[in-house]
N, C-alpha and C positions, 0 to 999 in steps of 0.2 A: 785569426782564430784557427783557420788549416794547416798553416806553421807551426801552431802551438801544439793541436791533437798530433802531426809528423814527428816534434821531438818526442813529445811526453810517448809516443807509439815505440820510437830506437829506445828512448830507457826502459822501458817497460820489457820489451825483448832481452836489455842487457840485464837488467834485475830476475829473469825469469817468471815472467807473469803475461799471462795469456789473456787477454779480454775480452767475454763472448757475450755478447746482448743477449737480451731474455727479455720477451715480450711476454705478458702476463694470456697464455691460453690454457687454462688447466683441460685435461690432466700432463698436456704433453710438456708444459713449463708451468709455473708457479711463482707467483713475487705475493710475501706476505704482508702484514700490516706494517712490519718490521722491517721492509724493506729487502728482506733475503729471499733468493731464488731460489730454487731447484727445480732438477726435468731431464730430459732425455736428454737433452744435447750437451749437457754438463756431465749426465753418465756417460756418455761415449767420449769427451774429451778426456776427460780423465782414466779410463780404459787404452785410450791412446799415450796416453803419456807414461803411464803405469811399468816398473819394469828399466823401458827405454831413459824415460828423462823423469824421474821422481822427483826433480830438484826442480822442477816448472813446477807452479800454482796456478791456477784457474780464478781471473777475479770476475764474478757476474755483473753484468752490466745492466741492470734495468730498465727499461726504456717501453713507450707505446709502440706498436710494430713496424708503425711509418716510419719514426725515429731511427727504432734498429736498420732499418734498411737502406736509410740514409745514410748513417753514422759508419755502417760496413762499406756502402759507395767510398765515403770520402775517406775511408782509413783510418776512422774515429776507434773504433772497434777490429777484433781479427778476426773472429767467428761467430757466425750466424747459425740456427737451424732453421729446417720444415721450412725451406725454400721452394719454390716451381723455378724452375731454368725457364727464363724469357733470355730471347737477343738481345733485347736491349737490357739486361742483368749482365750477361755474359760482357757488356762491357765495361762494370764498374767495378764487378767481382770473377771469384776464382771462384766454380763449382767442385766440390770433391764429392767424388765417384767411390761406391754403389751411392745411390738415391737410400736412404734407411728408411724413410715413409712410403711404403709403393700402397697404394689402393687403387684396386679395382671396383670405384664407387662413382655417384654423378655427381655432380655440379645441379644445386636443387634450388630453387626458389621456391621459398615460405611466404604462407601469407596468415594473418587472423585466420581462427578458424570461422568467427563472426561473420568475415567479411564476405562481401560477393563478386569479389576477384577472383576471375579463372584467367590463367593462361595456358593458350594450347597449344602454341607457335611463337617462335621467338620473336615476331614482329607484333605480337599482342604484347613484348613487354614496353615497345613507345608509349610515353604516358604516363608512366608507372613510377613512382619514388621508390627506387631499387637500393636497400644500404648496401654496400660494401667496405670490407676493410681498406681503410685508406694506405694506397701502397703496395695493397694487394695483384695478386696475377690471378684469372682465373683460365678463360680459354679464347681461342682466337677471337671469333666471332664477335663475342662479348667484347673484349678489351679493346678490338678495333672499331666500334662502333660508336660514336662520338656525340651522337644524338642520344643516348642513352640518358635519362635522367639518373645520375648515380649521388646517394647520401652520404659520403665518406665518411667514415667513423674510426675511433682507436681501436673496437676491442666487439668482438661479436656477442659479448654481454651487452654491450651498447647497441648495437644494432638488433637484438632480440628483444629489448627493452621500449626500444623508439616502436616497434613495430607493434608489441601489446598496447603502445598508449596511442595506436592510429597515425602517427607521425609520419612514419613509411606506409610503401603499402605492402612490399618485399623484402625478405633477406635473401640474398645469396649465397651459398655458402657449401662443402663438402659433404655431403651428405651422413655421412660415416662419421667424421670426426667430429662435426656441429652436435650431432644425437648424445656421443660419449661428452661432450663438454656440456650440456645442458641437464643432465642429467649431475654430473659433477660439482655445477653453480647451481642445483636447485631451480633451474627457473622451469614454468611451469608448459611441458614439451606438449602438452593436451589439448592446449587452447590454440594450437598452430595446425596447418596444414597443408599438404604440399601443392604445387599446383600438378596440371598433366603435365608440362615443359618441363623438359630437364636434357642436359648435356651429357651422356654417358664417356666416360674414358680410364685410362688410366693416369693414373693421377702422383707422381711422383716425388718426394721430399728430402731436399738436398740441404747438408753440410756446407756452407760458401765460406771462404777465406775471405777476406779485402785485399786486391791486387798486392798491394804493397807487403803483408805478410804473406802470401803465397809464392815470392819469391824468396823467401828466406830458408836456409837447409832446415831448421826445424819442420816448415808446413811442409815441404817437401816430403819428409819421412813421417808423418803424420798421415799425409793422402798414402804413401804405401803401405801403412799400417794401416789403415782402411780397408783396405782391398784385403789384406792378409788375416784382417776379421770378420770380412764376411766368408772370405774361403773357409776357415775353421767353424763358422756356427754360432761363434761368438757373440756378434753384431746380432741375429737371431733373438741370442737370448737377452741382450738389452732389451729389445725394443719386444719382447714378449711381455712386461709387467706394463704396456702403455697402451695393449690391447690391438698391436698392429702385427701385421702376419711376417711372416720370412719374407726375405728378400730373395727373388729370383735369381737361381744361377745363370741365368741368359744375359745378367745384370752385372754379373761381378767379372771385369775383363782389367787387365793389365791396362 
């Protein structure tokens, strides 16, 4: 099967066609009943290519998000969005620099608002049926702790859903971008609430190649086209219609 994605990956470069997984999290990506994507990380490749290589196409890749980050690991796929950099990412993929998602928000655990779960301290979450996206990164502590009861899930509609029907007792999730996604799906953001624990950071969302196309000259001049969009403002005004702020010039380096 890894043989098979390796060839079909060299023809797919030699035809001109780029293949970038799209995990269904509105508003920042989209897959409809119809099966067709769109979202930020399909406007910014195609701003990237724009110009330079018009003669590439962009084919979306649909996939649950575990899938997508598999499929980038193993070279299934060539680009990813709305990545976190973990070590052990850094060695299955190729992170391209500026980060386009930066938030200055926390890492929040929800719970019913019915319910009578409080956590004050991240040692009151033992115990707890905590959903997570499966696949997912969130921050040290958390991801190194193995006694954690975690509910892996596809899709943080799933895991807001399990949670209103009692199943969990917790979501996890971004605090910033869970709000604008819930609000987006309709689901009903009143009947939740937060606990006192929460992780504050900054929280940043990366563009990743899959190793194998990030040695190729195309990603090559892709990632310095990168950088040479956020210098001009550019990159900015993408990711302004998705409701996420500029990106830091402390962020944008050669």
């Amino acid at each position: 099967m890894t043989v098979f994605f390796l060839l079909f990956a060299r023809v797919a470069w030699a035809d001109h066609t780029i293949h970038v997984a799209i995990d269904h999290a509105p508003p920042f990506s989209e897959i409809d009943s119809q099966g067709e994507s769109q979202g930020l990380i399909i406007d910014i490749v195609s701003e990237l290519l724009k110009d330079a290589h018009p003669d590439y196409k962009i084919k979306p890749v649909p996939c649950p998000f575990s899938r997508c980050v598999r499929m980038l690991a193993q070279g299934q796929v060539d680009v990813m969005g709305g990545l976190i950099k973990t070590n052990r990412r850094e060695q299955t993929m190729a992170f391209v620099q500026p980060p386009y998602m930066v938030l200055s928000s926390s890492f929040v655990f929800y719970a019913n608002k019915n319910s009578d779960i409080e956590v004050n301290n991240f040692d009151e979450l033992h115990g707890k049926r905590i959903a997570v996206m499966r696949g997912g990164a969130y921050y040290k502590e958390f991801d190194e702790d193995k006694t954690l009861n975690r509910v892996q899930v596809n899709s943080e509609h799933v895991a807001f859903d399990l949670l209103l029907k009692g199943r969990v007792d917790l979501v996890l999730s971004v605090e910033e971008t869970a709000e604008v996604a819930m609000r987006t799906l309709n689901q009903p953001f009143e009947q939740l609430k937060k606990v006192n624990y929460r992780h504050t950071n900054n929280i940043y969302g990366h563009m990743a190649f899959s190793q194998r196309f990030a040695k190729t000259p195309l990603a090559i001049k892709l990632q310095r086209k990168m950088i040479k969009l956020a210098k001009s403002g550019q990159l900015n005004k993408l990711v302004a219609p998705y409701q996420l702020p500029a990106i830091p010039s402390a962020l944008i380096k050669e």
